[in-house]
C-alpha positions in Angstrom: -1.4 4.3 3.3 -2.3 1.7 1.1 -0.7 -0.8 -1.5 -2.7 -1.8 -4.2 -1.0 -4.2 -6.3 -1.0 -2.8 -10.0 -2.6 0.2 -9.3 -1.7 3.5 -10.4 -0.5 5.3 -6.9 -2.7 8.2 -5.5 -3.6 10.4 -2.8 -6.9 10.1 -1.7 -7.8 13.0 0.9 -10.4 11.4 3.4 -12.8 13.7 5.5 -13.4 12.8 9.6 -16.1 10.1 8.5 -13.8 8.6 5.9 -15.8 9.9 3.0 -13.5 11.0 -0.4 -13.0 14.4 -0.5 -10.1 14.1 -3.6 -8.2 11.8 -5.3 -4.5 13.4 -6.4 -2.5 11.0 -9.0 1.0 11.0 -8.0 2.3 8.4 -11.4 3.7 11.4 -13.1 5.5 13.3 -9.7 9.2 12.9 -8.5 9.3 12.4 -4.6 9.9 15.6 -4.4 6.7 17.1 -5.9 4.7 15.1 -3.6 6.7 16.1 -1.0 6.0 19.4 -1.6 1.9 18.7 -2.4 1.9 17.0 0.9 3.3 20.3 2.6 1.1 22.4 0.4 -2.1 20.6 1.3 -1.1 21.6 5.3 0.6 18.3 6.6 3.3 18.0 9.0 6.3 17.0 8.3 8.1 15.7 11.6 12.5 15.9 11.9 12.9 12.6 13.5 10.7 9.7 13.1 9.8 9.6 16.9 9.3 12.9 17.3 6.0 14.8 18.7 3.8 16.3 16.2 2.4 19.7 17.5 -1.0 20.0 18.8 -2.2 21.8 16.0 -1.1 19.3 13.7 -2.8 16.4 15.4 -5.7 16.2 13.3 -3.7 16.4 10.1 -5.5 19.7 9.0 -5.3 20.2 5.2 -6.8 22.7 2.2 -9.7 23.9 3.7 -13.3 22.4 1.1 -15.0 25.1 -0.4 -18.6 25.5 0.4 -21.3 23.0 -0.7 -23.6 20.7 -0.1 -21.4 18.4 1.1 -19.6 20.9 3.5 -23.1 21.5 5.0 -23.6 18.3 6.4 -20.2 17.2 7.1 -19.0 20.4 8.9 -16.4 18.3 11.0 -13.4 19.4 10.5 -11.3 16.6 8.3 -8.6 14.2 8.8 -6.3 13.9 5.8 -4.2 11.1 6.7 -2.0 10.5 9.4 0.2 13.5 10.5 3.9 13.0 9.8 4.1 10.6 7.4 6.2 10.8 4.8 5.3 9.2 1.8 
């Protein structure tokens, strides 16, 4: 997560290099729409702020891409942000 003074808040979905795969607005959601985006898009979300985060969850696996180009070079599997944070 990042503050940007003055700027419009957003979601930017990163792949395992750091390149932008999406950019989500969130100005027009209630915490609980992002909430549920964030779940929707495959993050977990932990009970307790110190608890583990599963194994399967490490990597913070999100919406898979669909097939392109891009997908062809990169085919690492991505890192969406940092597993269990809530936003």
């Amino acid at each position: 997560m990042k503050h940007l003074a003055g700027a419009d808040p957003e979601l930017v979905l990163l792949s395992s290099g750091y390149r932008e795969l999406e950019r989500i607005p969130l100005s027009d959601m209630t915490r609980e729409e992002i909430n549920r985006l964030v779940v929707e898009l495959g993050f977990y979300r932990k009970e307790t702020p110190d608890a583990p985060v599963p194994e399967e969850f490490q990597r913070a696996p999100a919406k898979p891409r669909a097939a392109s180009e891009e997908a062809k070079k990169d085919p690492v599997p991505e890192a969406k942000g940092v597993a269990g944070q809530e936003l």
